[in-house]
N, C-alpha and C positions, 0 to 999 in steps of 0.2 A: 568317689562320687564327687562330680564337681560343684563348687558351691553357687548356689543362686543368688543372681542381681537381684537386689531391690532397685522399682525406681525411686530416684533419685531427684528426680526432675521437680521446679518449684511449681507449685500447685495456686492459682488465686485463691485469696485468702476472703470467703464471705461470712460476714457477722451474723448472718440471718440465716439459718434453717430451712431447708426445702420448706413448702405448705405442703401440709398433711393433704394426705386422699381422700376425698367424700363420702362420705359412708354412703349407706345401701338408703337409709333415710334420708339422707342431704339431696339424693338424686331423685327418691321421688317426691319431695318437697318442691322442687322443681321444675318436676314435670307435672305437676297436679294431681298424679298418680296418688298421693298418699292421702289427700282431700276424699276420692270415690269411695263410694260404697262397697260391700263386697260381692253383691252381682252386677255392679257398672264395673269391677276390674276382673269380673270371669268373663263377662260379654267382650270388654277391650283384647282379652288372650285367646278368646275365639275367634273374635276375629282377624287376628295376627294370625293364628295358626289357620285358619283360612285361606286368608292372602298367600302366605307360603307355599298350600298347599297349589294352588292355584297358580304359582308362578314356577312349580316344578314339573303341573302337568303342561304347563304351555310351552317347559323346555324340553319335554320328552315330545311331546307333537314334532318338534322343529327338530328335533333327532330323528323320528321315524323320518318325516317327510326329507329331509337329508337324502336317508339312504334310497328312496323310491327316485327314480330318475325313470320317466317317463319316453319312450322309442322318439326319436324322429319322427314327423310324420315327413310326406314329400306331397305336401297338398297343390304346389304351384306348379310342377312338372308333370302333363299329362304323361302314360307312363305306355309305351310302344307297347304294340299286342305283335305278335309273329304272326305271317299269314299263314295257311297253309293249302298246300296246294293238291288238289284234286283231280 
């Protein structure tokens, strides 16, 4: 089994630690989110989930209406009739 490289390669050297990630509190602090009431943030999630809903039915319409491709008309060409003869 052959043995594995480490790399090697010199890496910049920083004194200072990433910044930590924001908590779930720090982000609705934020956003105001953590200020509201509890039926000012079920009304805000309603109507998020409204909006969604509402932008999935307008992508499904634009899907149906896609696939319906409506005939030609040939409305500028008056259209010869055969005579027939008697």
């Amino acid at each position: 089994m052959p043995f594995k490289l480490a790399d090697k390669s010199k890496k910049n050297y920083t004194p200072f630690p990433p910044a930590p990630e924001k908590s779930k509190v720090d982000m609705q602090i934020e956003t105001g989110e953590y200020f509201l009431g509890k039926q000012a943030k079920q009304r805000a999630a309603e109507q998020e989930r409204a909006e969604k809903a509402k932008e999935k039915k307008e992508e499904k319409k634009r899907e149906r209406e896609k696939e319906f491709v409506p005939p030609e008309e040939d409305a500028g060409k008056p259209k010869k009739r055969k005579k027939s003869h008697e």
